[in-house]
MIGU-901198 format. One line per 2 residues: number of its first residue (from 1); their letters; for each residue x, y, z of C-alpha. Coordinates in pm, 1 decimal. Each point is the difference from the previous one (the first is absolute). Example, Ala and Ser with C-alpha at 12.3 -4.5 7.8 and 13.67 -1.06 7.14 Angstrom:
2
1> as> 1230.0,-450.0,780.0 | 137.0,344.0,-66.0
***
This chain:
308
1> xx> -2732.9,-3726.4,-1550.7 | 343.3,-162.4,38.9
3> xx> 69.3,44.1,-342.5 | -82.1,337.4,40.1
5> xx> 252.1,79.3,288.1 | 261.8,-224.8,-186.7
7> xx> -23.0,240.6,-296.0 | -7.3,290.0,204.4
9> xx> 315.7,-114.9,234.7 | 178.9,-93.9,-378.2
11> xx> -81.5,330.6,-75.0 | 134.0,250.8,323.8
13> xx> 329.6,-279.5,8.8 | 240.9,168.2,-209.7
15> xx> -93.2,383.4,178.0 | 35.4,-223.5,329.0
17> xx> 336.9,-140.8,-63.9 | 172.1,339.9,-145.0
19> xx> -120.7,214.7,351.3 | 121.1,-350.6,150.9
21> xx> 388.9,48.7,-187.5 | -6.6,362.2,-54.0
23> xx> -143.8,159.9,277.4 | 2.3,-232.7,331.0
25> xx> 272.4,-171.2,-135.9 | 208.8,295.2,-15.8
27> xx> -85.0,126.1,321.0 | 114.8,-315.9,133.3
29> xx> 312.7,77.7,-160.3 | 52.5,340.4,122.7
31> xx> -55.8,-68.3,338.1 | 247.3,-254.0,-42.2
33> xx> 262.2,219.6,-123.5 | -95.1,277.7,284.1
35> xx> 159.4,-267.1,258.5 | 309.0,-79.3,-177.7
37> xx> 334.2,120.3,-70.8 | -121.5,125.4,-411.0
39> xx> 174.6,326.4,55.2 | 226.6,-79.2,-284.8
41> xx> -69.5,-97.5,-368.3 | 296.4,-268.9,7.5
43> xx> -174.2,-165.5,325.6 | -337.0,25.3,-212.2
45> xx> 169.5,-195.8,-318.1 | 141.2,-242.2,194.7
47> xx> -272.5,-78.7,244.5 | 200.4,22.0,302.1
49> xx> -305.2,24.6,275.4 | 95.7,107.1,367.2
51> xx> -363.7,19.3,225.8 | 102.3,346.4,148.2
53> xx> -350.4,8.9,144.7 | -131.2,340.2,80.6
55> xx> 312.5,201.0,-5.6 | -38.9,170.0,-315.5
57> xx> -351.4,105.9,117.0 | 175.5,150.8,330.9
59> xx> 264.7,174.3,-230.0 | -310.1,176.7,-216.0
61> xx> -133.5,102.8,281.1 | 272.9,153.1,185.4
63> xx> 113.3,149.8,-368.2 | -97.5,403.1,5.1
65> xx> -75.8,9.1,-333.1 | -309.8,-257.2,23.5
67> xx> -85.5,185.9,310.8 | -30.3,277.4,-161.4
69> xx> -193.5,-146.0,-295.8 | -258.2,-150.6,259.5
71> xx> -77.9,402.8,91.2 | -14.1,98.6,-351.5
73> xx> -249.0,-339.0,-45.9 | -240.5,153.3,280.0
75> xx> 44.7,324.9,-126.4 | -82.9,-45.5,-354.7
77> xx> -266.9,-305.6,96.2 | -181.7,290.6,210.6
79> xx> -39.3,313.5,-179.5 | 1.9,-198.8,-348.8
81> xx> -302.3,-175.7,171.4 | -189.8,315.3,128.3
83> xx> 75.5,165.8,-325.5 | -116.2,-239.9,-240.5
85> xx> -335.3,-36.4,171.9 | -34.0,329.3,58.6
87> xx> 31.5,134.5,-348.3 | -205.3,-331.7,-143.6
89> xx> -314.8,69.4,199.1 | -7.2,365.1,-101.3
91> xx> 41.7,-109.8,-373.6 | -236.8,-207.1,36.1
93> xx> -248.8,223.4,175.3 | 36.3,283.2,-282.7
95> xx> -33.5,-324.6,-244.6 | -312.4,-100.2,158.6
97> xx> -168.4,369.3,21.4 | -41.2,-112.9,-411.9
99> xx> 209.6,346.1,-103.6 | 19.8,14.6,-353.6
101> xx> 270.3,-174.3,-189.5 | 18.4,-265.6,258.2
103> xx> 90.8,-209.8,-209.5 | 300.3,157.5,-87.0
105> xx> 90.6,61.1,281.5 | -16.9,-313.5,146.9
107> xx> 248.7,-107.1,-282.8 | 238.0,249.6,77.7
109> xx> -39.3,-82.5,345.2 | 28.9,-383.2,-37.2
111> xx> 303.1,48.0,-258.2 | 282.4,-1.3,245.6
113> xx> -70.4,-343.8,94.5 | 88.5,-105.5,-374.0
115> xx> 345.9,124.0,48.5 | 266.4,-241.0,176.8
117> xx> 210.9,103.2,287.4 | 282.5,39.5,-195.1
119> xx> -136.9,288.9,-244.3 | -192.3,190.3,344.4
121> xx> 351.5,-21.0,197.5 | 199.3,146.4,-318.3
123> xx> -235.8,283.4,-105.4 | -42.1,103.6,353.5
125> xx> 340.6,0.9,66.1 | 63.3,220.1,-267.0
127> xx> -226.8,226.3,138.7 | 110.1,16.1,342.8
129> xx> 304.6,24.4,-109.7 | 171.7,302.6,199.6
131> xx> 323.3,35.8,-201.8 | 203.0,302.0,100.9
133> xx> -208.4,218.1,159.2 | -28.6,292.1,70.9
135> xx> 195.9,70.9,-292.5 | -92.1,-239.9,-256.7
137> xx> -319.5,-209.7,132.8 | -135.6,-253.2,-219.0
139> xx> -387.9,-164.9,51.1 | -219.8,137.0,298.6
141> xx> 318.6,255.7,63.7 | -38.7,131.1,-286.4
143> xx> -328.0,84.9,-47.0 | 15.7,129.1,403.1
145> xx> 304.3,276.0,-160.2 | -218.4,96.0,-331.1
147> xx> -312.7,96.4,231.6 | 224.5,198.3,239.3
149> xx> -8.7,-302.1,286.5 | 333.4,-44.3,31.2
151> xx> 2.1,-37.2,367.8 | -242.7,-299.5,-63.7
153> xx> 281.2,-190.7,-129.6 | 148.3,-293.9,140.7
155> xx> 208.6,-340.0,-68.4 | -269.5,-224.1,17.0
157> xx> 62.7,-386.7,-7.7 | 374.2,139.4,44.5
159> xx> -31.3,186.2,341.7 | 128.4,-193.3,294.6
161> xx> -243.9,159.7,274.6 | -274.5,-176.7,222.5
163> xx> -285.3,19.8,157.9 | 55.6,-184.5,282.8
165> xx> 116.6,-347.8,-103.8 | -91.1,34.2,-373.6
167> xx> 169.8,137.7,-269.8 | -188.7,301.2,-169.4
169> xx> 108.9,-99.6,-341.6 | -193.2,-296.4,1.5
171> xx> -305.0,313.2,-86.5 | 72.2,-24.8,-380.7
173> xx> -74.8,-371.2,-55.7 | -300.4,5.5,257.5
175> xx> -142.4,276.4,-270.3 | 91.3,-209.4,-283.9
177> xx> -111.1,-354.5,135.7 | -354.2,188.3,116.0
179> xx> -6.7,163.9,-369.5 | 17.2,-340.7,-155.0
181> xx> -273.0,-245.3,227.4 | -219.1,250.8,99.8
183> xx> -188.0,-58.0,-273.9 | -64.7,-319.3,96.9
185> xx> -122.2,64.9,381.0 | -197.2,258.2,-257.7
187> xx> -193.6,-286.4,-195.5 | -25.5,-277.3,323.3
189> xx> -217.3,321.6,219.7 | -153.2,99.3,-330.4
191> xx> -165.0,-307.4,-49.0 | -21.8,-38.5,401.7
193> xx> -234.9,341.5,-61.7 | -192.4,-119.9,-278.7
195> xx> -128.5,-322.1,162.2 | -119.8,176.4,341.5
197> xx> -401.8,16.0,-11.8 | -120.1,344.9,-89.8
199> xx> -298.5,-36.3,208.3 | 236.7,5.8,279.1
201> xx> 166.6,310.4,-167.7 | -339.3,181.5,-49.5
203> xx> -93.6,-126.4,348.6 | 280.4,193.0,154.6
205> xx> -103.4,313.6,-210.8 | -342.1,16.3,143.4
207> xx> 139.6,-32.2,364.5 | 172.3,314.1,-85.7
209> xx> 376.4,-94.2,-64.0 | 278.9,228.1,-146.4
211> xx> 216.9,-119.3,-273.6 | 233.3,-65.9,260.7
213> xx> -192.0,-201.7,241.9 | -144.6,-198.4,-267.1
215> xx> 388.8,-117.9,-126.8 | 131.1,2.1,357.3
217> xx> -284.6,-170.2,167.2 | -188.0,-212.2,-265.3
219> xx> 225.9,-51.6,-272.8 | 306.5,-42.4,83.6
221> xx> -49.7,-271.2,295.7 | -162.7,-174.1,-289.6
223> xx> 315.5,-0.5,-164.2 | 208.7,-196.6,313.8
225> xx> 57.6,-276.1,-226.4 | 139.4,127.4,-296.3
227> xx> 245.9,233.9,282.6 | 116.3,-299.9,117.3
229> xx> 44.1,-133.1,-319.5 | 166.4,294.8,-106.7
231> xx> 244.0,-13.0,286.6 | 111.2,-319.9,-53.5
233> xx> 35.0,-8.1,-363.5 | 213.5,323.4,2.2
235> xx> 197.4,-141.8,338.9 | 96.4,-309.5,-190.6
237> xx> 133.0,235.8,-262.5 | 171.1,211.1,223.9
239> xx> 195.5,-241.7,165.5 | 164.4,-123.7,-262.7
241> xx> 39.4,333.2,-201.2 | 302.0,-48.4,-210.3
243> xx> -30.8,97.1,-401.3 | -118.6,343.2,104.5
245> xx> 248.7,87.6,274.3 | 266.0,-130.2,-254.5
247> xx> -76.3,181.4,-267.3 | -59.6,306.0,128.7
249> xx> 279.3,47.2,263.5 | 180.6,-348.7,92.7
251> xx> 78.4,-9.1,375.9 | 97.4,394.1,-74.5
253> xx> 251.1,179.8,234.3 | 84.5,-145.8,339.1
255> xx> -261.9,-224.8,-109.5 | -300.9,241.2,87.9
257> xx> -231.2,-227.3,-255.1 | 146.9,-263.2,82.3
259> xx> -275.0,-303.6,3.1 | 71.7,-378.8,97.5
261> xx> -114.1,-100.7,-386.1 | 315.5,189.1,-95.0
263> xx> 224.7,-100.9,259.7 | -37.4,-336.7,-76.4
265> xx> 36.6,23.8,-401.9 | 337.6,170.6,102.1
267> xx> 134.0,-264.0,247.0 | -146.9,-284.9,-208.8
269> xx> 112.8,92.0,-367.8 | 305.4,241.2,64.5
271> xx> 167.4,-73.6,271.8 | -103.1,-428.2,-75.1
273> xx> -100.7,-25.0,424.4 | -261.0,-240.9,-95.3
275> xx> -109.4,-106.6,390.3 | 8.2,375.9,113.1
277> xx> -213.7,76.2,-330.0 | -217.3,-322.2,102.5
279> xx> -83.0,163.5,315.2 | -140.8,314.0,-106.2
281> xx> -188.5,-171.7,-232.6 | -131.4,-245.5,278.7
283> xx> -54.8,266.1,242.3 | -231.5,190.1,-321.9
285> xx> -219.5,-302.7,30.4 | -47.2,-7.7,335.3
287> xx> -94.2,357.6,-32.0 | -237.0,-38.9,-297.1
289> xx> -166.1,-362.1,208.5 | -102.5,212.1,297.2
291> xx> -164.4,271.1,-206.5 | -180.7,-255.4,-266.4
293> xx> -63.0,-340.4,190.4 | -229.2,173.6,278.3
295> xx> -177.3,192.4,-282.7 | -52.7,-342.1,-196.5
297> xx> -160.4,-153.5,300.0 | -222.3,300.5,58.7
299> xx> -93.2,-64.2,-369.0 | -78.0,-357.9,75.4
301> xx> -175.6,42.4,314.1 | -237.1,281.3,-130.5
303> xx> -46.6,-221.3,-299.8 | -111.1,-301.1,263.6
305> xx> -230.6,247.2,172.3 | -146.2,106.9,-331.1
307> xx> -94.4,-349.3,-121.4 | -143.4,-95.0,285.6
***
């Protein structure tokens, strides 16, 4: 038996000590440089450290561009939320009604998800690109002018206007971000649908329930779990949106897309202010922790409760 675990633990040691170096090690490091004076690349080369404390945290957070980029955070978080579930549970409810070609269609659904961020963010830029419209439209603007919508027009991730706090042109990479993962909320609540019971399904017929009652009031409180899942899966992602935003519009005009992700490649790798740069990237974590650690002892607890 203790040969066994001696094996195993020779085994795991070498995964253990890389996330050791590479990943908590380096978080170490870059909440070390988030409380200096790093803001130069000299200062970094010579290893001149000042303990600043939390001053270059205050100075994020009185900066209007990262307030800004905390709005367009909640904005995107929410509706890219909502709209990836959404669409996934109606794919998969016209998945699970066994229409023909499912198969295929589950393909071409799931196919998005093969792309990376980088390829969705150009090609949908592209196409909501406004150019010169009304006279010479390019993408969605065009199209509007060849059916005879020209007043549908519009700049898109280039307009400057709000709705309330948020920037409207954050609308074109919601779309785009829901294109690409709603195929996967698609394939979690399809197989969330095929492992409910059908007697409890053909139970619910004979009581006399509607299509809709019997998704609204049997199936889809069956389906908490994967929601939740769903939610925090596609949170983590949102928070820390960066090769999409990026590629599709950068922080865009007056920074209307602007997203922290971005903010902090700029400060960090352009304009070399390593502890400002440090910060965002802290402050990401700390985002990402409170969404995932509370969801990871859910896991565990329900886990517990299951065992026992």
């Amino acid at each position: 038996m203790r040969r066994n675990r001696g094996v195993g633990l020779l085994v795991v040691l070498p995964s253990i000590v890389a996330i050791a170096i590479f990943v908590y090690g380096f978080i170490s490091w870059t909440v070390r440089v988030s409380l200096s004076n790093y803001n130069s690349f000299s200062s970094l080369l010579r290893g001149v450290y000042r303990f600043v404390g939390l001053r270059n945290y205050y100075r994020i957070f009185s900066d209007w561009r990262f307030q800004t980029d905390l709005w367009n955070t909640l904005f995107f978080t929410l509706f890219f939320i909502l709209g990836t579930i959404a669409v996934g549970i109606v794919l998969a409810l016209l998945i699970d009604s066994r229409i023909r070609g499912v198969k295929v269609f589950q393909n071409i659904f799931l196919f998005p998800m093969a792309l990376a961020f980088v390829v969705t963010g150009t090609t949908w830029g592209w196409i909501f690109n406004p150019g010169d419209f009304p006279k010479d439209p390019m993408g969605v603007n065009l199209l509007f002018k060849q059916l005879g919508l020209s007043h549908l027009q519009w700049g898109w991730y280039t307009t400057t206007g709000h709705i309330g706090p948020f920037n409207i042109a954050l609308i074109p990479i919601i779309i785009a971000a829901v294109w690409q993962l709603s195929g996967y909320a698609m394939a979690m609540y399809l197989a969330g649908l095929r492992g409910i019971p059908n007697s409890i399904i053909e139970a619910a017929k004979v009581d006399g329930a509607t299509p809709w009652q019997l998704f609204w009031k049997v199936k889809f409180p069956l389906l908490k779990p994967i929601t939740l899942s769903a939610m925090i899966i596609l949170g983590h992602i949102s928070l820390k949106i960066f090769d999409l935003v990026y590629a599709m519009t950068g922080s865009g005009p007056n920074n209307v897309t602007d997203v922290p992700a971005v903010y902090m490649f700029e400060l960090t790798f352009r304009a070399n202010r390593y502890a400002l740069g440090s910060s965002i990237s802290i402050i990401m974590l700390v985002m990402v922790a409170v969404v995932v650690i509370p969801y990871l002892f859910y896991s565990m607890r329900q886990q517990k409760e299951v065992r026992l």
